[in-house]
Structure formats: C-alpha cells, structure tokens
C-alpha positions as CSV (number, residue, x, y, z in Angstrom):
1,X,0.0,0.0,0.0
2,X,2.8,2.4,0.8
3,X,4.4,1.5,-2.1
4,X,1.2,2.7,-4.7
5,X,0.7,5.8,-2.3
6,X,4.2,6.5,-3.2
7,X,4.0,6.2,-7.1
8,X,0.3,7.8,-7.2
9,X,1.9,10.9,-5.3
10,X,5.6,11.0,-7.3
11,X,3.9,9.9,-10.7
12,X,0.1,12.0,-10.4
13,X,0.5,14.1,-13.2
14,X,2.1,11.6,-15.8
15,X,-0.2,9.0,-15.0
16,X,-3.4,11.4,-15.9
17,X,-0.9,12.7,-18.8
18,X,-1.1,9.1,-20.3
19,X,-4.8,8.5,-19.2
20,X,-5.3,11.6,-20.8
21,X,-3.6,10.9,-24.8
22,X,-5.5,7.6,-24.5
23,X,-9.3,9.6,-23.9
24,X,-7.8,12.0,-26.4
25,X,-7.3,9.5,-28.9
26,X,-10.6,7.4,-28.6
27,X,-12.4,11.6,-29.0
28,X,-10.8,12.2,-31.8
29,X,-11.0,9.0,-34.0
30,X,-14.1,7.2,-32.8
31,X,-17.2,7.9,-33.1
32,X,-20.6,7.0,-31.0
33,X,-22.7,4.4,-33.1
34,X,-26.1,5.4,-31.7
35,X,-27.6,8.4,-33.2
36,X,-29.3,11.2,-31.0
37,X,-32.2,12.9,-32.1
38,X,-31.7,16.7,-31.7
39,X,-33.7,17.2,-28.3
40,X,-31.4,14.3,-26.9
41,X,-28.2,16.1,-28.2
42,X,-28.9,19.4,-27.3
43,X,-30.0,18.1,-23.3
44,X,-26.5,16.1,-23.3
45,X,-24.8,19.8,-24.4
46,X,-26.3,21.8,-21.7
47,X,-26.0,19.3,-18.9
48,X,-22.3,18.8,-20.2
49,X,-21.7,22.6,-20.3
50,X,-23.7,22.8,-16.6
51,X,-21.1,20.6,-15.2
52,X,-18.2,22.1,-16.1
53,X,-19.5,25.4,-15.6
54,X,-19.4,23.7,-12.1
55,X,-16.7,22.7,-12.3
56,X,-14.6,25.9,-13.4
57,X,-15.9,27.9,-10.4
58,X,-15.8,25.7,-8.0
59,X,-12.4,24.6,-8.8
60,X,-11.6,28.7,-8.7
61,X,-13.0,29.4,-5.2
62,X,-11.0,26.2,-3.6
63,X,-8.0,27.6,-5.7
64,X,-9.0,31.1,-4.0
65,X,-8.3,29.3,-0.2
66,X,-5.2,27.6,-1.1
67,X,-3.5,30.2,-2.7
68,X,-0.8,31.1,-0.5
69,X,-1.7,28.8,2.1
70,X,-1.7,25.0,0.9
71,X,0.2,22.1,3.1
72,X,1.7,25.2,5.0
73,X,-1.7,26.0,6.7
74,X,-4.4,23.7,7.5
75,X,-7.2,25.5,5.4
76,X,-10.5,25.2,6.8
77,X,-13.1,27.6,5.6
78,X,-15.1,28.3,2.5
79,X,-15.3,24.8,0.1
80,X,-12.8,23.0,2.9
81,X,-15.8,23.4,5.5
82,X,-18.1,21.1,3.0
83,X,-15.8,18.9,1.9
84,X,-12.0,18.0,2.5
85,X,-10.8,17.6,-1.1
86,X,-13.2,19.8,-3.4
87,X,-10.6,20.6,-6.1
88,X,-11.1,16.7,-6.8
89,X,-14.6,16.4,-5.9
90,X,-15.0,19.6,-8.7
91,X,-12.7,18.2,-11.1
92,X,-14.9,15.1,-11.0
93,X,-17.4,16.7,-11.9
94,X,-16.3,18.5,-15.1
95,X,-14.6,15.3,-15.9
96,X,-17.9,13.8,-16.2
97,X,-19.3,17.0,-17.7
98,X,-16.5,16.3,-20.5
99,X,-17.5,12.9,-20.8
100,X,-20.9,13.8,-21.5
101,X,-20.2,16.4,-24.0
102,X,-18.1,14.1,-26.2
103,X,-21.3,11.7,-26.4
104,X,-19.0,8.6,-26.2
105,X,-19.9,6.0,-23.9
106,X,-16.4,4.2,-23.5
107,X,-14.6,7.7,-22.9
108,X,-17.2,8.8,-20.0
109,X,-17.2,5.1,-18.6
110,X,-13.0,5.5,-18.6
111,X,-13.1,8.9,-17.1
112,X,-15.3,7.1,-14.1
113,X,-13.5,4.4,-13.5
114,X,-10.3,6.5,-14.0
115,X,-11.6,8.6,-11.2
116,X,-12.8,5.9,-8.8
117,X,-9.8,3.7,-9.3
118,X,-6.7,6.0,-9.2
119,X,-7.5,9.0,-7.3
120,X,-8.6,7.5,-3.6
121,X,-5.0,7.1,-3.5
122,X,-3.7,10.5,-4.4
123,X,-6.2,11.4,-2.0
124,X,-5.0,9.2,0.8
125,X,-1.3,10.1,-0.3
126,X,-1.8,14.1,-0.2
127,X,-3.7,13.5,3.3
128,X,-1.3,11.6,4.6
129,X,1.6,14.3,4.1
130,X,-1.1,17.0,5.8
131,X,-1.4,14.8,8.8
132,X,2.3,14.8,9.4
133,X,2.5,18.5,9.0
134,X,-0.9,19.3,10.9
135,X,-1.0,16.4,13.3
136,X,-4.2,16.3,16.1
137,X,-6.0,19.6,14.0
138,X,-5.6,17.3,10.6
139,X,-7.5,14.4,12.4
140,X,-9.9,16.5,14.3
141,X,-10.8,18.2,10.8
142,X,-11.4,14.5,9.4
143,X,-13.9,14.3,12.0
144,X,-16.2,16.8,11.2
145,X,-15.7,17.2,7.5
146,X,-16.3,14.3,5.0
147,X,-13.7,13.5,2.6
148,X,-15.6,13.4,-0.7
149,X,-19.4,14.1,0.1
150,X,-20.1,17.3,0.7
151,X,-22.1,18.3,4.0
152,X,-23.5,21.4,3.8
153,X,-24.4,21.8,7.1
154,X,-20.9,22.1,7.9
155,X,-20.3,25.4,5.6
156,X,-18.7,28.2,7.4
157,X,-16.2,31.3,6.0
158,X,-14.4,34.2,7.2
159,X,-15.7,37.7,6.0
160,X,-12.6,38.3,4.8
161,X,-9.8,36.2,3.6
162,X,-6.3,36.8,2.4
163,X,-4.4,35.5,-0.4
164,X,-1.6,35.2,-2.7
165,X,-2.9,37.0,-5.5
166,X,0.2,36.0,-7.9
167,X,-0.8,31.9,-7.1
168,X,-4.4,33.1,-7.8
169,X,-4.1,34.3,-11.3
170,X,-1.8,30.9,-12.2
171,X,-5.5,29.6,-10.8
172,X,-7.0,31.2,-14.2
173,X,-5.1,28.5,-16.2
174,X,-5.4,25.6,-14.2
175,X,-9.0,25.5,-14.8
176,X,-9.6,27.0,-18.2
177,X,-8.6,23.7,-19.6
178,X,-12.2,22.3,-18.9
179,X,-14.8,25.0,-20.6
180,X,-12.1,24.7,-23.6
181,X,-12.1,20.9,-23.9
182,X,-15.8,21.4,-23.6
183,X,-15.6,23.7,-26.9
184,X,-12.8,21.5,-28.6
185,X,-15.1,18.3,-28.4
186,X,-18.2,20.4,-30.3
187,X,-15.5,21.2,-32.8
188,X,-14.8,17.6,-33.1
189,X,-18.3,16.3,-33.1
190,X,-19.2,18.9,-36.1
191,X,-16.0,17.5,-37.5
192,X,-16.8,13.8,-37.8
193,X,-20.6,14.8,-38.4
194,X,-19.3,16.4,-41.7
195,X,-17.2,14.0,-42.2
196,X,-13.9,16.5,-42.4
197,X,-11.9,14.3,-39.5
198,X,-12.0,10.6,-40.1
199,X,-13.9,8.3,-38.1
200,X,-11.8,4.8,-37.6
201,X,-14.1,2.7,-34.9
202,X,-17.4,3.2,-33.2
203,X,-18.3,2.8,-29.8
204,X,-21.4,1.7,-27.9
C-alpha cells in the first residue's frame, strides 16, 4: 500500500498525462454508433456545459483558499468546511461534464473508473503528508468534514480572507482547460458529423 501511495503521489500528473492521450485519442477518432435525435443532443450539451460550468468555479473558489496557504496552513473555511478535497470532488465533476459532452460511452465510462480507481489514492497520499504537518488539528478536521461528500451543514467562511494573488491568477489557467475541452469536443463532433476528421471505430 505504501508502495502505490508512493507512485500515485511522485507519478500524479504523468499518469493522468497518459490517461489523458488515450481519452484524447478514442475523441478524436471514434465515433458514438447510436444516433441522438436533436432534443437528446442538445440536453447532453447543456447538462455537459452545466457541469463544467461547475466545475470551473468551483475549482476557482477552492484555488481562492489555497492560494498562499496549501500544506503550510491547514485550510478550513469556504469549500474545505463542505468537503476535505473539493478541487477533486469539482474536477470530477467536469470530468464527467467532458465525458458527456463528447457523447462517447467508452470515454465517459474510462473517465469514471479512471476517477474511482486512481484517485482514492492520491487522496490518501496528499492527506497523509497534511497529517504529518498538521497532526491532532488534521484528524480533528477529518472528523467533522467528510472526505468526498459534501455536508452542507458544515459550511462556514471568514468575512474576509487573504491570499496570494500571484498563485491566484496561475488559478486562471489551471482551470480554463475544462470549458475549452468542452468547446474543442463540439469542434470535433461537427467535424466527424461532416465527415472532415476521419472516423476509424465506433463505440457503444
């Protein structure tokens, strides 16, 4: 077990790297092989573009708390009061928003399992590392804050909150990558529709 923490914390972003090429590649040369009538097509679009609209605020306001602060402080307040990982929890969410909006089956499936397989262990990794650091406060914030499922209830912030406005802006980027994917996979599917970008294999 110590051994997978260790590789899911060193090797975290090449691992989603190569996840990633693979999605990328089933997107961009497969094709669904059921066929959506219009109403169908346009609901999948506009819960797809709800979720990552989701997604790329609520990714920004936990962004907002850890800017300045993260591992150093033991951050509490705003998203951390519902939830004790909500950059993932929010990620999963536009993930599956992505999934949606490329209308493929397999690729929403893989982003799932992806999710439900791989990242309990970055999870368990990165909390490990903030109960060395934090110690008794860590494990009495585990108590009252769930690790995945938020718990309203538990929602508290500060009036005012300070942080590192430099580590903020880098925020911008981190999380523009999900309304553009969104806007690349309409691209694509008007693509294959048309028949401009070669379709190799279908997909349930």
């Amino acid at each position: 077990m110590d051994k997978i923490l260790f590789i899911t914390k060193e090797y975290r972003i090449a691992i989603t790297r190569v996840f990633g090429a693979a999605i990328l590649f089933l997107i961009l040369f497969s094709h669904y092989s059921w066929k959506p009538n219009v109403i169908v097509n346009l609901t999948i679009e506009f819960v797809a573009f709800l979720l990552v609209l989701i997604c790329t605020f609520g990714r920004l306001w936990a962004l907002a708390y850890i800017s300045g602060h993260k591992t150093r402080d033991l951050i509490t307040q705003g998203p951390y009061s519902l939830v004790r990982n909500p950059l993932y929890l929010f990620s999963l969410i536009g993930a599956v928003g992505v999934g949606l909006a490329s209308k493929n089956v397999l690729v929403c499936a893989l982003i799932i399992v992806m999710f439900g397989l791989y990242y309990p262990f970055v999870i368990r990794a990165e909390e490990e590392n903030l109960r060395e650091v934090h110690g008794e406060a860590f494990e009495e914030y585990t108590r009252k804050t769930p690790m995945f499922i938020p718990r309203f209830s538990g929602f508290h912030e500060e009036p005012y909150y300070s942080i590192d406005a430099r580590l903020f802006r880098r925020a911008f980027i981190s999380v523009i990558w999900f309304p553009l994917i969104f806007m690349i996979l309409l691209v694509i599917d008007r693509l294959h529709e048309s028949g401009i970008m070669p379709i190799l294999f279908t997909v349930p």
